[in-house]
VOKOLMI-618018 format. One record per residue: x, y, z of N, C-alpha, C, O in turn; residue in three letters; residue number from 1. Coordinates in steps of 0.1 Angstrom, whole numbers, padded with zeros to 4 digits, always signed. Layout:
BEGIN
R    n_xx    n_yy    n_zz   ca_xx   ca_yy   ca_zz    c_xx    c_yy    c_zz    o_xx    o_yy    o_zz    aa     i
R       X       Y       Z       X       Y       Z       X       Y       Z       X       Y       Z   ala   NUM
...
# end
This chain:
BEGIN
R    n_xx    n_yy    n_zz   ca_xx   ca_yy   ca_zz    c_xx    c_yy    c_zz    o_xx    o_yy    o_zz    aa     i
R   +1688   +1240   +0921   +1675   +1242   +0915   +1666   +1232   +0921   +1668   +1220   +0922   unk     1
R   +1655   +1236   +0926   +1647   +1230   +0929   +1633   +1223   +0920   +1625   +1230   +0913   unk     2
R   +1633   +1210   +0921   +1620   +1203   +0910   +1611   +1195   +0915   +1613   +1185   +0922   unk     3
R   +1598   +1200   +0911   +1588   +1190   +0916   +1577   +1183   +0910   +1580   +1182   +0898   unk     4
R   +1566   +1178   +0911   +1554   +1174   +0900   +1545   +1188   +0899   +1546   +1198   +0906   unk     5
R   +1538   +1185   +0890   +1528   +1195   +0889   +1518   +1194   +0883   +1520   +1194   +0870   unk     6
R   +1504   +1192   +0888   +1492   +1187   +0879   +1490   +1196   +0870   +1485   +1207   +0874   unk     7
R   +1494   +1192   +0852   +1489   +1202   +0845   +1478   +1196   +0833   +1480   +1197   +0821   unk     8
R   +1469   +1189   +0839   +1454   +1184   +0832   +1451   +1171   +0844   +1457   +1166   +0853   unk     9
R   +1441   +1170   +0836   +1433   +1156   +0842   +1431   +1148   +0830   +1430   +1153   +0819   unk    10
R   +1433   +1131   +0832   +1433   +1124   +0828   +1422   +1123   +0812   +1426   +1117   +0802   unk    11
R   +1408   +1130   +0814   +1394   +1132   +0812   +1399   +1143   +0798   +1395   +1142   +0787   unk    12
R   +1410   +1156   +0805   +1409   +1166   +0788   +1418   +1162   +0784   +1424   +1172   +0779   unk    13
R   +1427   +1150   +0781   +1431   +1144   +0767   +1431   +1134   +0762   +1442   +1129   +0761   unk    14
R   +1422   +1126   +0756   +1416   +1113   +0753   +1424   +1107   +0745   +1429   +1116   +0738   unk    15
R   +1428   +1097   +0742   +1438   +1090   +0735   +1440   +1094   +0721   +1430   +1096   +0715   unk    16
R   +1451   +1095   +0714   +1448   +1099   +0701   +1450   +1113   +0704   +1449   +1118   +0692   unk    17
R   +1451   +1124   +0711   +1448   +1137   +0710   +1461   +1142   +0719   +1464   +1134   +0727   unk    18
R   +1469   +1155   +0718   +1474   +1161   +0724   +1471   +1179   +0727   +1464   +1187   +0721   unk    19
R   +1478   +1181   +0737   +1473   +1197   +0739   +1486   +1207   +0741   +1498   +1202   +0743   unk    20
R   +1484   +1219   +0740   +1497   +1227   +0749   +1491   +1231   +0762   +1480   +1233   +0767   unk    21
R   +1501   +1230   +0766   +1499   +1236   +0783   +1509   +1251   +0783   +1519   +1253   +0775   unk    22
R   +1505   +1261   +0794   +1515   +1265   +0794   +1514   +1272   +0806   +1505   +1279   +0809   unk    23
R   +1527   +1267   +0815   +1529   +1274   +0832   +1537   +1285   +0835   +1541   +1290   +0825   unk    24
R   +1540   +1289   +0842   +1546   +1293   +0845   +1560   +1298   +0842   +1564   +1310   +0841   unk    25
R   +1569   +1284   +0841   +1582   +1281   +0841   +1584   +1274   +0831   +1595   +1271   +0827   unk    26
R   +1572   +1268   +0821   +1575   +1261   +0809   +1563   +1256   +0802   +1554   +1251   +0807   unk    27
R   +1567   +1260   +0787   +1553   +1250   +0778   +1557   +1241   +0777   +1569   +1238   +0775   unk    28
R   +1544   +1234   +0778   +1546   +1213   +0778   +1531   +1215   +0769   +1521   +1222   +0768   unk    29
R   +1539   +1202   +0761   +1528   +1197   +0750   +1527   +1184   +0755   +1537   +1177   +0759   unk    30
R   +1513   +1179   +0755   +1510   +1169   +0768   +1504   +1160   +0755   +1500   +1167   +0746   unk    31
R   +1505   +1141   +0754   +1501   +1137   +0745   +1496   +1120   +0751   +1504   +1114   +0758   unk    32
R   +1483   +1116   +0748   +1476   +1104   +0749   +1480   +1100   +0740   +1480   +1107   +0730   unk    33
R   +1487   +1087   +0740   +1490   +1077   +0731   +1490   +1063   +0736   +1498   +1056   +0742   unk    34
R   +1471   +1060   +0730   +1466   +1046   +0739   +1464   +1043   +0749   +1462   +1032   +0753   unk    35
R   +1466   +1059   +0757   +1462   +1059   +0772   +1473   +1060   +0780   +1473   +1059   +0792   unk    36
R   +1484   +1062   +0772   +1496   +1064   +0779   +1503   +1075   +0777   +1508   +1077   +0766   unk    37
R   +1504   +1085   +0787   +1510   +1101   +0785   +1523   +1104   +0784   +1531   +1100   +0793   unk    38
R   +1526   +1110   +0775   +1542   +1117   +0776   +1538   +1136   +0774   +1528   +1142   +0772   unk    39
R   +1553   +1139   +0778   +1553   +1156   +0777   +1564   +1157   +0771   +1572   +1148   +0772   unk    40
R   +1567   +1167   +0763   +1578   +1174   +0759   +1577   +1189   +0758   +1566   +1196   +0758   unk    41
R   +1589   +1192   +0757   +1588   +1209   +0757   +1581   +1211   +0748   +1584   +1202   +0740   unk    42
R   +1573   +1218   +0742   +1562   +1226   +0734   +1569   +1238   +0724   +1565   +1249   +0721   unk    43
R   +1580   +1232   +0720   +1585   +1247   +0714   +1594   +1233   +0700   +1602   +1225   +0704   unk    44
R   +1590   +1235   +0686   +1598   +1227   +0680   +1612   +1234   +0674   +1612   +1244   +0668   unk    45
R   +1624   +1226   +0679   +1635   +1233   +0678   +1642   +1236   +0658   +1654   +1236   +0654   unk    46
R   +1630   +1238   +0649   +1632   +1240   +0637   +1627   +1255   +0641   +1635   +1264   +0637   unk    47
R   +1618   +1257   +0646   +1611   +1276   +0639   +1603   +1279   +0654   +1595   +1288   +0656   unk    48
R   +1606   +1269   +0664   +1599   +1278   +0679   +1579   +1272   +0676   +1572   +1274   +0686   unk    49
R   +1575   +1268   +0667   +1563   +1262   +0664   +1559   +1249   +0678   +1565   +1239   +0681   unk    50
R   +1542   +1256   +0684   +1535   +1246   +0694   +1536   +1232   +0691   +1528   +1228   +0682   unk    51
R   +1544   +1222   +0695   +1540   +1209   +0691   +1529   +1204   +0697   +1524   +1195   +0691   unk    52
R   +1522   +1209   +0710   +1512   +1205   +0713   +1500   +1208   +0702   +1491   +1199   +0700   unk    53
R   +1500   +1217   +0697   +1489   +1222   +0688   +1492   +1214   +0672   +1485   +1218   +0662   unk    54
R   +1499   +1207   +0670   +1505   +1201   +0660   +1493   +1189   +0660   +1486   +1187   +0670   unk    55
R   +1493   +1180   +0642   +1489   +1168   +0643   +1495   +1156   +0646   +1506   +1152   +0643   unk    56
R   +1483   +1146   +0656   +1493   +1132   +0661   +1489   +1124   +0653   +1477   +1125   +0650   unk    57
R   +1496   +1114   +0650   +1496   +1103   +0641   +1502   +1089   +0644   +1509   +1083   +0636   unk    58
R   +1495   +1083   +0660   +1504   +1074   +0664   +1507   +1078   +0671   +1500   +1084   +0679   unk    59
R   +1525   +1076   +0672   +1534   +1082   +0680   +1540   +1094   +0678   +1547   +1101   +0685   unk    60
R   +1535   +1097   +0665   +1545   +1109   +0657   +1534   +1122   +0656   +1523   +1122   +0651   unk    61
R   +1541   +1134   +0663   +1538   +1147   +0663   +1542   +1153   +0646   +1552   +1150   +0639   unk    62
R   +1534   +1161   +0644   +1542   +1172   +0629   +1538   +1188   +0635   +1527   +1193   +0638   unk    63
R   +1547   +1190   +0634   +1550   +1208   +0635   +1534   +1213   +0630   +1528   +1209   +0620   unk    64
R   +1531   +1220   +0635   +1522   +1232   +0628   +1522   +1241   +0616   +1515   +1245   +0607   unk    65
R   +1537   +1246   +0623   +1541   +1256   +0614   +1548   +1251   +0599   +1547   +1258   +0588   unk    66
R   +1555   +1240   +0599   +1563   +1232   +0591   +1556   +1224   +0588   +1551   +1225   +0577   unk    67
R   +1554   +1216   +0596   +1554   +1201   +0593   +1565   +1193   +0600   +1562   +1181   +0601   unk    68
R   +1578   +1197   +0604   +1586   +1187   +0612   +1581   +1179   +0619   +1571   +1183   +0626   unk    69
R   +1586   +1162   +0620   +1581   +1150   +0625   +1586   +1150   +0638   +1596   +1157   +0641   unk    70
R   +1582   +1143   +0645   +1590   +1137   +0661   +1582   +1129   +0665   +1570   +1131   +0666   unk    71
R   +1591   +1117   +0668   +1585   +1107   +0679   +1586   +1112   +0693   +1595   +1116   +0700   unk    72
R   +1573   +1110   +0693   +1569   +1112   +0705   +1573   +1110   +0720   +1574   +1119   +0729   unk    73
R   +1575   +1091   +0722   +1584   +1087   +0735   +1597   +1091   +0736   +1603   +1091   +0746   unk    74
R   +1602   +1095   +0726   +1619   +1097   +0726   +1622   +1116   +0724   +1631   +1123   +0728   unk    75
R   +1612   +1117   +0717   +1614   +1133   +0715   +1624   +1135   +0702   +1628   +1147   +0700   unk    76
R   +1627   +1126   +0695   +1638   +1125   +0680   +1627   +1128   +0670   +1617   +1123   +0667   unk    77
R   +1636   +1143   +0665   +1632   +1148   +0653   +1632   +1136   +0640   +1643   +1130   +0638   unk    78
R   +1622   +1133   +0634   +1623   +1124   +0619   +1629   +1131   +0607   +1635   +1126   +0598   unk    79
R   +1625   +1144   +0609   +1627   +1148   +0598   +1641   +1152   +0591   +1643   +1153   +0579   unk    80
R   +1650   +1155   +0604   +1663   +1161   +0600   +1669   +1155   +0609   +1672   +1159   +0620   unk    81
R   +1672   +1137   +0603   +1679   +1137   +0616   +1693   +1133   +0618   +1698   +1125   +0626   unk    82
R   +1699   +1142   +0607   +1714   +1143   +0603   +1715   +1152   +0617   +1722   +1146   +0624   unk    83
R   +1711   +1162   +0622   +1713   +1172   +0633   +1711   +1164   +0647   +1719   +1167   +0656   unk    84
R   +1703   +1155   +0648   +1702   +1149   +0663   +1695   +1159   +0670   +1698   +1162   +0681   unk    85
R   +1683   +1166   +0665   +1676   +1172   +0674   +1666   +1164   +0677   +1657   +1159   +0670   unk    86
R   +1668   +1165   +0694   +1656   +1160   +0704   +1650   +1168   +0711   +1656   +1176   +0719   unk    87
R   +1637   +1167   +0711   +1626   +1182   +0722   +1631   +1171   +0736   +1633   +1159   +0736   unk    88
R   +1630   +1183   +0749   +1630   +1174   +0758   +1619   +1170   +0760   +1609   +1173   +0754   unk    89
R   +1619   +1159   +0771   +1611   +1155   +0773   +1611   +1158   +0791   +1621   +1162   +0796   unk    90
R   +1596   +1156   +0799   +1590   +1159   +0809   +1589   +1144   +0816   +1585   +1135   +0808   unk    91
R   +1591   +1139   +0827   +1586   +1125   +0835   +1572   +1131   +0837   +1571   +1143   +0839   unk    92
R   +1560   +1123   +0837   +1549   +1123   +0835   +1542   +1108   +0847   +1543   +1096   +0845   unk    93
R   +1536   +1114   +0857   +1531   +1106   +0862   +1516   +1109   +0866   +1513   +1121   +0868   unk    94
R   +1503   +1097   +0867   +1494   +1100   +0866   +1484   +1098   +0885   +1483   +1087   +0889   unk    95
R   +1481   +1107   +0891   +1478   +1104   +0908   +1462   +1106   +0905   +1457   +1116   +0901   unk    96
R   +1457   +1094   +0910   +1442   +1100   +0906   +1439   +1099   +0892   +1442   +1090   +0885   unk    97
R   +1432   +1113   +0887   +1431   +1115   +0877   +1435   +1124   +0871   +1431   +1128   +0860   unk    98
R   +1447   +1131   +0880   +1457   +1142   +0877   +1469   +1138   +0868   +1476   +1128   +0872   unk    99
R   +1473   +1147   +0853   +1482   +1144   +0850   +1494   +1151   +0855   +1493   +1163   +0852   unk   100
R   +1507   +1149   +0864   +1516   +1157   +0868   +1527   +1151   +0861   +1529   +1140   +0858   unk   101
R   +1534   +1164   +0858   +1544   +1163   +0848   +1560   +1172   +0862   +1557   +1180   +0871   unk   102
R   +1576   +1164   +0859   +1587   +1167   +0871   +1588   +1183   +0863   +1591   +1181   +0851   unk   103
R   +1587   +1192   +0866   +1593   +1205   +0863   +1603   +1211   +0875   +1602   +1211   +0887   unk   104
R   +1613   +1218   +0864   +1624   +1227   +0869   +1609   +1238   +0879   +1598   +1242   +0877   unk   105
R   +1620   +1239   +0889   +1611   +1255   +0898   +1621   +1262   +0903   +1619   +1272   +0909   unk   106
# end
């Protein structure tokens, strides 16, 4: 399988404190400013399939939309159930310019 970067925002549409969904091709990524520092994870919460990008941030911690399930954010560890060990993946995230590129499967 082949994997590479891929600019999916600019530095400018997500201001600290704020996250978004993205969605490509080959995968939704929920893209998140936290003090100026970006992470991605898959966009799909593994309780009910709910946008974590579209979810509220609080810090470090995402909450489901649809639920409410918690996740930290740098690690992708569910808070809320976390007798299960569910973790969203997570995306390597690097910033060139003022492009956010995130490593995706292609």
């Amino acid at each position: 399988m082949n994997q590479q970067y891929i600019t999916i925002a600019h530095v400018a549409d997500v201001p600290p404190g704020t996250c978004r969904s993205i969605e490509l091709e080959d995968a939704a990524i929920a893209l998140f400013n936290i003090d100026g520092k970006f992470y991605a994870l898959e966009n799909t919460c593994p309780h009910a399939g709910g946008p974590l990008g579209d979810g509220t941030l609080e810090g470090d911690i995402i909450s489901c939309p649809w639920h409410g399930w918690t996740f930290h954010v740098p690690t992708g560890q569910c808070l809320k159930n976390v007798s299960r060990s569910w973790i969203v993946p997570r995306y390597e995230v690097r910033i060139v310019g003022e492009a956010i590129q995130v490593f995706v499967p292609r």
